[in-house]
N, CA and C of each residue as an Amber inpcrd file, in Angstrom:
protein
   264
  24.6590000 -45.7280000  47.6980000  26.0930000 -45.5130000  47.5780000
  26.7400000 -46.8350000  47.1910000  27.5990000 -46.6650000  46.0960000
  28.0700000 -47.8370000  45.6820000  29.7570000 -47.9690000  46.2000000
  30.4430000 -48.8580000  46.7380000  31.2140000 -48.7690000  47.6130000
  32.3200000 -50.2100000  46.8600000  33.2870000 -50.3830000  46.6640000
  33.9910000 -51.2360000  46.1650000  35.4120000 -51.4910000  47.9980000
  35.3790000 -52.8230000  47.8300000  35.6850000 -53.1230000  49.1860000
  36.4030000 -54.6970000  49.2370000  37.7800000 -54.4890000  48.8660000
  38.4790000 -56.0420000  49.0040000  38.3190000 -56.7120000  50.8290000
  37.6440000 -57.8300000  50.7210000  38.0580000 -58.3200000  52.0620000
  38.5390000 -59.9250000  51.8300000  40.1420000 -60.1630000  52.6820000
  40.1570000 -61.3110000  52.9950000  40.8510000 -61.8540000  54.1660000
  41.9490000 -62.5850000  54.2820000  42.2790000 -62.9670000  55.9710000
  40.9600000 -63.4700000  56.5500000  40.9530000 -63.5770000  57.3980000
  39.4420000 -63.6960000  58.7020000  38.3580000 -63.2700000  57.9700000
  38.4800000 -61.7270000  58.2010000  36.8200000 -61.3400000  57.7010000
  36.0710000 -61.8990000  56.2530000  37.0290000 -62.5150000  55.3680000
  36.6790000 -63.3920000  54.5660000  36.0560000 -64.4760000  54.6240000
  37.1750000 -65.3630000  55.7330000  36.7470000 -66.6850000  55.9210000
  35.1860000 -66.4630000  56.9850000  34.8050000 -65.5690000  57.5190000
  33.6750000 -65.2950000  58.1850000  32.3060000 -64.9570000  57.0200000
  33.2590000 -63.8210000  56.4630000  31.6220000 -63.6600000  55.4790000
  31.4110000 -65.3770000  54.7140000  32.1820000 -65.7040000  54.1880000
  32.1940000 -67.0240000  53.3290000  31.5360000 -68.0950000  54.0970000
  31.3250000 -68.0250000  55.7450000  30.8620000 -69.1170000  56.3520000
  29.4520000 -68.6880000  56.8150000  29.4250000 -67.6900000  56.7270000
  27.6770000 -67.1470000  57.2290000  26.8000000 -67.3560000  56.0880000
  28.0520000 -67.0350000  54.6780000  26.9590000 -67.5770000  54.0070000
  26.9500000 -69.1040000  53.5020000  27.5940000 -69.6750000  53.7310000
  27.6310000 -71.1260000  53.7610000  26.7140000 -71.8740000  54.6440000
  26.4270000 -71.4620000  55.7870000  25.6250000 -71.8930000  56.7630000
  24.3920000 -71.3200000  56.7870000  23.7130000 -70.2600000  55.7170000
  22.6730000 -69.9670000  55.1730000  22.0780000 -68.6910000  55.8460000
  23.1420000 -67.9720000  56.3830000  22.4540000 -66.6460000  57.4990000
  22.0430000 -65.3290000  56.3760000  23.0630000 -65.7980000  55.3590000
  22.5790000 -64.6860000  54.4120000  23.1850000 -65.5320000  52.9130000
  22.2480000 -64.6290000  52.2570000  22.3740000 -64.8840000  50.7320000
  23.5440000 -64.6630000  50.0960000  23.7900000 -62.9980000  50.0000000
  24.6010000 -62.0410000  49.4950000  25.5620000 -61.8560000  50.2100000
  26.8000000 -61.8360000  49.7490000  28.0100000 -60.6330000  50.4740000
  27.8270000 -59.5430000  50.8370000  26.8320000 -58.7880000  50.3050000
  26.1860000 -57.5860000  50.8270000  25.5350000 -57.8790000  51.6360000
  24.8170000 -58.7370000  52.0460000  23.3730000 -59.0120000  53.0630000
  24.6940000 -58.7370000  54.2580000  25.8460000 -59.6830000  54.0860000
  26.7350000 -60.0720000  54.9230000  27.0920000 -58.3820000  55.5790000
  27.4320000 -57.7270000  54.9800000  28.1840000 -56.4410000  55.1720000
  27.2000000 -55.1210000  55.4490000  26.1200000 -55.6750000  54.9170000
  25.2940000 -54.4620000  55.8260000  24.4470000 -54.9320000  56.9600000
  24.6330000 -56.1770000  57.2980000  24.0790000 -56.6190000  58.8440000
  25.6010000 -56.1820000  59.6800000  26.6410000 -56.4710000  58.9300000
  27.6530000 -55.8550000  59.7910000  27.9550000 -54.3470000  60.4430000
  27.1850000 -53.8800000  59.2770000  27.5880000 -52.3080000  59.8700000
  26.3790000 -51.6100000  60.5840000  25.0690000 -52.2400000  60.6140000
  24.4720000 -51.8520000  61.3240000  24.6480000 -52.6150000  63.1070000
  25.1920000 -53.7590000  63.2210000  25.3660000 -54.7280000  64.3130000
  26.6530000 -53.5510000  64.7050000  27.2630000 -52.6250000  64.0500000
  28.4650000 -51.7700000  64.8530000  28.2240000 -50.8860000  65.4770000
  26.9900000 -50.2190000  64.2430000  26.2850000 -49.0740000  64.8520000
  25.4850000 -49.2940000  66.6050000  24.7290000 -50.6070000  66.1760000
  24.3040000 -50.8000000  67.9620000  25.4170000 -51.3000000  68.6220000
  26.4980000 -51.6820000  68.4110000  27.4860000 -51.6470000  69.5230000
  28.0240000 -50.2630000  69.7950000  28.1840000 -49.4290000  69.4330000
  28.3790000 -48.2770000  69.6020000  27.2870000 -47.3660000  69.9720000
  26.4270000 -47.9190000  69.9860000  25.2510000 -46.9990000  70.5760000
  24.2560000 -46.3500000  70.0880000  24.3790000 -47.0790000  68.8200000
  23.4750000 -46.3550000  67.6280000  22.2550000 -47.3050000  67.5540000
  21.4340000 -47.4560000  68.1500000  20.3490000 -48.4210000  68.4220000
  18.9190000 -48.1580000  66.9980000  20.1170000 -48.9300000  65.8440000
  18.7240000 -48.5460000  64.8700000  17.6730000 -49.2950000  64.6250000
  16.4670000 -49.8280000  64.4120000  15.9200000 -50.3270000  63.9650000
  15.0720000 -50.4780000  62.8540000  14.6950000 -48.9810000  62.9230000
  14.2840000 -48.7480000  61.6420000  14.5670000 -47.0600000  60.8890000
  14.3520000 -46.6470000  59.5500000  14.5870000 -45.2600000  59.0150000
  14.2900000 -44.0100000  59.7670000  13.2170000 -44.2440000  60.7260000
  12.6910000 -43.3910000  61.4580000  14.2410000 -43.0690000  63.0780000
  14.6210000 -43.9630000  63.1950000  15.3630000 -44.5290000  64.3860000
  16.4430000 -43.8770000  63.9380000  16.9690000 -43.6260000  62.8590000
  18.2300000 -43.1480000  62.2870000  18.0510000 -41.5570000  62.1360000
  16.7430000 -41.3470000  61.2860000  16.6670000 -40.3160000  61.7000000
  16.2740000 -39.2950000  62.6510000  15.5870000 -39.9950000  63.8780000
  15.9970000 -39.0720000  64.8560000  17.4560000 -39.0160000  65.9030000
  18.0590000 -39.8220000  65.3910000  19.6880000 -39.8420000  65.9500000
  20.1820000 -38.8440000  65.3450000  19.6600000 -38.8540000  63.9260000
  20.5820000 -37.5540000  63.0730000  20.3620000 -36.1090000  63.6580000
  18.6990000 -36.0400000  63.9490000  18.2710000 -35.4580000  64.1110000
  18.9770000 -34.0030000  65.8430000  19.1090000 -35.7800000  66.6500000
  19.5290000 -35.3410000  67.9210000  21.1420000 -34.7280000  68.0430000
  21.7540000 -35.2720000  66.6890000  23.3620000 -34.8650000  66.4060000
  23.1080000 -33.2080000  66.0200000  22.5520000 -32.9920000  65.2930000
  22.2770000 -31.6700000  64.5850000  22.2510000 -30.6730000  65.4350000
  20.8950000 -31.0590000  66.1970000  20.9620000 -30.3960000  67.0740000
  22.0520000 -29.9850000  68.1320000  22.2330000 -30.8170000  69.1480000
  24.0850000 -30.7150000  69.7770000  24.7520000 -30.1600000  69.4050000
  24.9870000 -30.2650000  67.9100000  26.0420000 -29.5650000  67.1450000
  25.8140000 -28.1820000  67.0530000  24.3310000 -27.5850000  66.9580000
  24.2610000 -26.5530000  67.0180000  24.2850000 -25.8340000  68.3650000
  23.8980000 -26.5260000  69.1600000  23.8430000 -26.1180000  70.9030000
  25.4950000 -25.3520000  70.7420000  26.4800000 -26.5220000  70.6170000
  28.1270000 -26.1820000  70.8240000  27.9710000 -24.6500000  70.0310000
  27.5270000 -24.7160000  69.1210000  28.0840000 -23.7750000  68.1380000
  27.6010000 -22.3110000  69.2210000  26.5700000 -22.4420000  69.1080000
  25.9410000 -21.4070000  70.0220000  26.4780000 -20.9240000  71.0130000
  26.9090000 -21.5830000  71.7010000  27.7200000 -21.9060000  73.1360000
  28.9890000 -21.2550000  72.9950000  29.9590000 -21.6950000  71.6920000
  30.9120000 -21.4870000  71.2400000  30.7110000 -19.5960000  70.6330000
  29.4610000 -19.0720000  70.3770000  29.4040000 -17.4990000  70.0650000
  29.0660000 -16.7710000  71.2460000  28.5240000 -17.3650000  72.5520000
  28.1590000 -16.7650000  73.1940000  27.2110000 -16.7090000  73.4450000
  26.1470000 -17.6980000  72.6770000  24.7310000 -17.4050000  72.6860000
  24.0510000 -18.0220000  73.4130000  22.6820000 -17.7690000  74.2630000
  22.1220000 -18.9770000  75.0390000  21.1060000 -19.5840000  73.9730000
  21.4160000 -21.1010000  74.8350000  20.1400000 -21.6490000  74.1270000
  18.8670000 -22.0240000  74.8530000  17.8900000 -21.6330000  74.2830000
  16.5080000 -21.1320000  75.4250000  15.5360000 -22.5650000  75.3300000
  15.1740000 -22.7940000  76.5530000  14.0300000 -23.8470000  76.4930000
  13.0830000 -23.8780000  75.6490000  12.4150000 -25.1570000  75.4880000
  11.1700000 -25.2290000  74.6530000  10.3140000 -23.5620000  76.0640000
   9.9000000 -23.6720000  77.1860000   9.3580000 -23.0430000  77.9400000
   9.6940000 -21.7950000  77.8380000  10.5880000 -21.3990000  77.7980000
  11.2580000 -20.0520000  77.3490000  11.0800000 -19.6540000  76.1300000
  11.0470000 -20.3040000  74.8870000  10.5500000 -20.0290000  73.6580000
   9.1300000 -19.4890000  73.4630000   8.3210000 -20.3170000  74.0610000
   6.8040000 -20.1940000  74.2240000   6.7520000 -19.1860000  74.9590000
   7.2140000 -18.5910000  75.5350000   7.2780000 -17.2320000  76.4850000
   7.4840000 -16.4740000  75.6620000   8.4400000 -16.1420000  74.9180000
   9.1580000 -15.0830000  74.1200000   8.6020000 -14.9220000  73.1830000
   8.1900000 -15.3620000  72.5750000   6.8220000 -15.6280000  71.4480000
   5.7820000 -15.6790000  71.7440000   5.4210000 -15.5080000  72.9750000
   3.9470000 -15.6180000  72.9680000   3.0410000 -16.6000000  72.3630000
   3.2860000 -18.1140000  72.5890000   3.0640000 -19.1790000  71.6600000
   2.2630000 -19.7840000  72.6910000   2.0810000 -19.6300000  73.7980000
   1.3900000 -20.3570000  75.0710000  -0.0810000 -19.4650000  74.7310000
């Protein structure tokens, strides 16, 4: 995704000094260590592609739990599945 993005005030004089002091190369290096350093402040503990996608993974799901929840429907255990199916 290509993203066009004026920054100046502070967050300027910050990217301009990280990379002055050699933490990163790019203005980009700068801005995507930033948005992943938000994501783990917020709780998004990524480390790697795999890490992201089972966060996505765990959203999806939830989302569908509500939905379910929201028709009336139950949502059945892994144990209860294997029952009902005959998968045990």
């Amino acid at each position: 995704m290509d993203t066009l993005v004026n920054i100046n005030g502070v967050p300027e004089t910050v990217l301009n000094l990280l990379m002055e002091r050699g933490y990163f190369k790019t203005k980009a290096e700068v801005i995507r260590a930033g948005i992943i350093e938000l994501g783990n402040k917020y709780g998004m503990d990524l480390k790697t592609p795999e890490d992201l996608e089972m966060m996505l993974v765990a959203l999806r799901i939830k989302k569908e739990e509500n939905e379910m929840k929201k028709k009336g429907k139950k949502v059945l255990s892994l144990t209860q599945v294997k029952k009902k199916y005959k998968l045990e």
